[in-house]
ZATI-540247 format. One record per residue: x, y, z of N, C-alpha, C, O in turn. Coordinates in nm, 2 decimals, always signed. Each point is the difference from the previous one (the first is absolute). Layout:
# residues N
X, Y, Z, X, Y, Z, X, Y, Z, X, Y, Z
...
END
This chain:
# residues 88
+0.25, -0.60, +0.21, +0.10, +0.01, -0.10, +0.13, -0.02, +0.06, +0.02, +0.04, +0.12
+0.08, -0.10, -0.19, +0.13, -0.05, +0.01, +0.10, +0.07, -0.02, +0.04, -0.05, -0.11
+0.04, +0.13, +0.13, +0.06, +0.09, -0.06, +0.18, -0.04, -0.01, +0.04, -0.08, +0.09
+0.05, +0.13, -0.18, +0.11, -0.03, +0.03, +0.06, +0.13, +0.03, -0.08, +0.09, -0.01
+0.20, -0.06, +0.04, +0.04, +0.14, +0.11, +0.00, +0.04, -0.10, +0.01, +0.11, +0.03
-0.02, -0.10, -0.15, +0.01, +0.14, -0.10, -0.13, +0.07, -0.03, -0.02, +0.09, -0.08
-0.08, -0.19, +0.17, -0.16, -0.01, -0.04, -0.09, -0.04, -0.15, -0.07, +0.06, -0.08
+0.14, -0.18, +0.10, -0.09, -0.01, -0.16, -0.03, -0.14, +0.07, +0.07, -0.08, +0.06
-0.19, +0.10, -0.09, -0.14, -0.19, -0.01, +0.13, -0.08, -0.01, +0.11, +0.01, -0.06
-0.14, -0.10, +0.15, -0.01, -0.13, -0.05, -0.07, -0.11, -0.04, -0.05, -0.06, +0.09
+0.04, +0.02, -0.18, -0.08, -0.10, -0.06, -0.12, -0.08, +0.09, +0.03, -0.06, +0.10
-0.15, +0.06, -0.15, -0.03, -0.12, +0.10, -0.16, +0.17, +0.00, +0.00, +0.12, -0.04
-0.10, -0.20, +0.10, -0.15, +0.08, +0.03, +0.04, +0.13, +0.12, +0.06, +0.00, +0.11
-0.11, +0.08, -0.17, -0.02, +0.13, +0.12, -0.11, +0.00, +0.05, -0.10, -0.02, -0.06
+0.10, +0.05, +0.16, -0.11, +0.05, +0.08, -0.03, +0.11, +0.07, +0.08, +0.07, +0.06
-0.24, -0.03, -0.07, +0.01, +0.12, +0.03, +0.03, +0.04, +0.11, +0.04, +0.12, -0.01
-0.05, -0.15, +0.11, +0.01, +0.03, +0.20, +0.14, +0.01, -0.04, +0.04, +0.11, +0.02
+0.03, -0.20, -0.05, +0.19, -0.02, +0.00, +0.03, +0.09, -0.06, +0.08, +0.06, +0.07
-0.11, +0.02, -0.17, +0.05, +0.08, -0.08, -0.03, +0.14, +0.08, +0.08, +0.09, +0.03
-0.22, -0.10, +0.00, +0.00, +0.13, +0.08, +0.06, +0.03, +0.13, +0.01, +0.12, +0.05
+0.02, -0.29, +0.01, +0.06, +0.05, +0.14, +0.15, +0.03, -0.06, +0.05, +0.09, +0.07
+0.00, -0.12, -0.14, +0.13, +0.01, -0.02, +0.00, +0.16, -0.01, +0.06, +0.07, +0.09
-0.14, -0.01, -0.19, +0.02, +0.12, -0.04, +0.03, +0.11, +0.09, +0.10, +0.06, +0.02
-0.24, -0.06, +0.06, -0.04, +0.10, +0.08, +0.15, +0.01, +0.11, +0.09, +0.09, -0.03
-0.06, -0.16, +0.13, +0.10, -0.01, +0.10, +0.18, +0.07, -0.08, +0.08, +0.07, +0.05
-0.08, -0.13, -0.19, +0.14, +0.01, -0.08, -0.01, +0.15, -0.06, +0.10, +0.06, -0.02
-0.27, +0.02, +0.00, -0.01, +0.10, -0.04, +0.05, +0.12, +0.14, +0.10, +0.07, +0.00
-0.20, -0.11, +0.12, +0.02, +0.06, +0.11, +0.20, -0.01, +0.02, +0.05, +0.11, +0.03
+0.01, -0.21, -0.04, +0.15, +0.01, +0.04, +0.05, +0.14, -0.11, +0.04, +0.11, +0.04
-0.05, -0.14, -0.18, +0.03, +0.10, -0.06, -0.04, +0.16, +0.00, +0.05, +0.09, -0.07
-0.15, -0.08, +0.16, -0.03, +0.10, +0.00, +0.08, +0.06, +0.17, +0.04, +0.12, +0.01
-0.03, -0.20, +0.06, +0.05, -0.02, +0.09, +0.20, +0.09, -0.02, +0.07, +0.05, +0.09
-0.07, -0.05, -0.21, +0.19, +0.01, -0.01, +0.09, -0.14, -0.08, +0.12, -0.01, -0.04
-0.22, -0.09, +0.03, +0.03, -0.10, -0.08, -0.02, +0.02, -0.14, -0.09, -0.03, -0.07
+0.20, +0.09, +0.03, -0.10, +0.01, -0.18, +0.10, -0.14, -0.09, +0.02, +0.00, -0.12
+0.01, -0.08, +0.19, +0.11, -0.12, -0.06, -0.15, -0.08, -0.02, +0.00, -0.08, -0.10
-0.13, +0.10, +0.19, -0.10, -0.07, -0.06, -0.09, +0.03, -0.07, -0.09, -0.07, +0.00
+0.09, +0.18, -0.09, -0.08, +0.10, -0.13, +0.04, -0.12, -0.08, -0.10, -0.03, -0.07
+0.19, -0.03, +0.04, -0.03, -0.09, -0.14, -0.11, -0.14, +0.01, -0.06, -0.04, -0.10
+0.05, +0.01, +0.21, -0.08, -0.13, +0.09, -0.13, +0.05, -0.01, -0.09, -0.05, -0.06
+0.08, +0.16, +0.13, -0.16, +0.10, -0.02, -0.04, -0.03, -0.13, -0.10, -0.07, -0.03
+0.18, +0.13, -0.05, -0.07, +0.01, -0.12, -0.01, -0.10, -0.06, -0.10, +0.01, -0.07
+0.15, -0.12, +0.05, -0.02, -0.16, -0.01, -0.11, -0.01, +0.02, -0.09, -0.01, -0.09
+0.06, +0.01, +0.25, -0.12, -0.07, +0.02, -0.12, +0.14, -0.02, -0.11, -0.01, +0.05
+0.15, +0.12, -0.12, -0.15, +0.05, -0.04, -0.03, -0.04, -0.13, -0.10, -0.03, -0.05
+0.22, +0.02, +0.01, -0.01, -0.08, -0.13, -0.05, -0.10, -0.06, -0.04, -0.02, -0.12
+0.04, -0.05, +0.22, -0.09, -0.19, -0.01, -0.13, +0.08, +0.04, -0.06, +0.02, -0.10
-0.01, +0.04, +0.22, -0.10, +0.07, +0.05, -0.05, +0.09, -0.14, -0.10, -0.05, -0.04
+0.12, +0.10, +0.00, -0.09, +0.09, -0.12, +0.18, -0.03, -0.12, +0.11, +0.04, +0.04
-0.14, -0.11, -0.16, -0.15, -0.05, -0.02, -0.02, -0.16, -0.04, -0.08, -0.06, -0.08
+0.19, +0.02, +0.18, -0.01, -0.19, -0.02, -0.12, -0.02, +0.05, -0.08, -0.06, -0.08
+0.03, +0.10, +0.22, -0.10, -0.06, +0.10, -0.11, +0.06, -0.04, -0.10, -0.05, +0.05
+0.07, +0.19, -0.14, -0.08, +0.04, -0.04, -0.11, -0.06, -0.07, +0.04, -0.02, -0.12
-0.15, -0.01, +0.12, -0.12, -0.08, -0.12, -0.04, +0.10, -0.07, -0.06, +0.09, +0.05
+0.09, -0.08, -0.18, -0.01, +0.11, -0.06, -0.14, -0.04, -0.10, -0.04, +0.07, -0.09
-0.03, -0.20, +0.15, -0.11, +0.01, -0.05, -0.13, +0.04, +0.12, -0.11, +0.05, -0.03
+0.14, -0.08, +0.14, -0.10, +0.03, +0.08, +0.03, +0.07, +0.08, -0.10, +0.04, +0.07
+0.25, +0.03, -0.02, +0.00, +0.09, +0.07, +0.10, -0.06, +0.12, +0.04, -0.12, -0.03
-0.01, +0.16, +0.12, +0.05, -0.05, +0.12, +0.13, -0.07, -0.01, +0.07, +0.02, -0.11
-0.03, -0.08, +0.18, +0.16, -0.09, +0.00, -0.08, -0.14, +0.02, -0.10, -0.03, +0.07
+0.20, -0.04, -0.14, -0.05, -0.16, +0.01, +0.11, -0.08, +0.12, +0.13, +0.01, +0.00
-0.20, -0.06, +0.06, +0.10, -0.06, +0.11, +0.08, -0.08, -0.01, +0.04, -0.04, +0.10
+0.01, -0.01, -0.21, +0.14, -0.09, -0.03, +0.02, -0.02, -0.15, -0.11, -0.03, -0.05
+0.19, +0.04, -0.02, +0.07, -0.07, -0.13, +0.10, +0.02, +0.01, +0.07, +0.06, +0.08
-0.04, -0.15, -0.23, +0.12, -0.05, -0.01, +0.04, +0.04, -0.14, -0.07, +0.06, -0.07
+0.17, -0.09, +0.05, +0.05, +0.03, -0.17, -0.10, -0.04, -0.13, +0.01, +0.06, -0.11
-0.10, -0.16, +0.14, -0.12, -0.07, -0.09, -0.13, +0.14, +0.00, -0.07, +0.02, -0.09
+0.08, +0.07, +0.23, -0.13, +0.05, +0.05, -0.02, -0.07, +0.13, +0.06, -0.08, +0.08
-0.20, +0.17, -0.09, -0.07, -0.01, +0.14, +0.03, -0.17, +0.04, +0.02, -0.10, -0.07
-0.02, +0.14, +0.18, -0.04, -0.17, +0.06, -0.09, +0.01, +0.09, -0.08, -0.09, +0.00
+0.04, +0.19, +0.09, -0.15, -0.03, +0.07, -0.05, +0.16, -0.05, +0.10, +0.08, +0.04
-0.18, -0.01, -0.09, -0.05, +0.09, -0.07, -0.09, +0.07, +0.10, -0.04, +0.12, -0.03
+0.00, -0.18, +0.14, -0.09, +0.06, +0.10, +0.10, +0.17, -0.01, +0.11, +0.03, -0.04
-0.23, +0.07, +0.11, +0.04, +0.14, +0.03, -0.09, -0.03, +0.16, -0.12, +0.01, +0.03
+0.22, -0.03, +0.05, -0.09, +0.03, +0.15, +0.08, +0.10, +0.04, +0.12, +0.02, -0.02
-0.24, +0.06, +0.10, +0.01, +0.12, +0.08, +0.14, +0.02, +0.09, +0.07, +0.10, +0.01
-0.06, -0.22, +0.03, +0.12, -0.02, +0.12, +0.10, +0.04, -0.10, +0.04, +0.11, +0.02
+0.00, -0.17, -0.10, +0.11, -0.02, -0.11, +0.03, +0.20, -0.04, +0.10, +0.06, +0.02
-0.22, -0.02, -0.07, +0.02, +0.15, -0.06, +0.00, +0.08, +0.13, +0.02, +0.12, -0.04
-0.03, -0.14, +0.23, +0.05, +0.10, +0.08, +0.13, -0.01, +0.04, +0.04, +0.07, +0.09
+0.06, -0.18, -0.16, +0.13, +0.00, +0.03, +0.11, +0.07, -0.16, +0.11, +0.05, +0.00
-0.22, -0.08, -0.10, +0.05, +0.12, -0.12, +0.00, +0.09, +0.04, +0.09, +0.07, -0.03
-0.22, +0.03, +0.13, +0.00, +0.15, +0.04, +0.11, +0.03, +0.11, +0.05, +0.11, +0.01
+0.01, -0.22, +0.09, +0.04, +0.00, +0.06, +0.18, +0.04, -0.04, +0.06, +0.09, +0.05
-0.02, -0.18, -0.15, +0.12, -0.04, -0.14, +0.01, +0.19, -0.03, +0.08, +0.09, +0.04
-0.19, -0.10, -0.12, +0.04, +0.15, -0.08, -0.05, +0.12, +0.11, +0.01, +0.12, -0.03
-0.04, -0.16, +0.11, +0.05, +0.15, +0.14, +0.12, -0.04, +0.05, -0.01, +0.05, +0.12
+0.11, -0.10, -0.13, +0.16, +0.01, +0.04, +0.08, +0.07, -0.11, +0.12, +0.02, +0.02
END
């Protein structure tokens, strides 16, 4: 995910690894004494539950776009960097 400094998406497919690496590291700063990045966090939990969410089968889908999904797979790899995301 693409963010602009005020943290809102930018246009264009998210993905899930991008999104969660962004999160986790920008969560850890703000917890850190950074709270200039609590609006960016929440951004990207935001795309994370409940854009990336499959609310028919469960799990986070590994990329869409404004249309929806674009690859709908849920692999394992993909959902230990969401646990990783929402433990910061």
């Amino acid at each position: 995910m693409t963010l602009t400094a005020e943290g809102r998406p930018i246009d264009g497919a998210l993905g899930l690894i991008t999104t969660t690496r962004l999160v986790h590291p920008l969560a850890l700063g703000a917890l850190a004494g950074a709270p200039e990045r609590d609006p960016i966090v929440h951004a990207g939990m935001r795309t994370l539950w409940p854009q990336h969410c499959d609310p028919e089968h469960g799990g986070h889908l590994w990329s869409f776009d404004e249309t929806g999904p674009l690859v709908s797979k849920r692999l394992a790899y993909g959902h230990m960097f969401v646990l990783i995301a929402a433990a910061g």
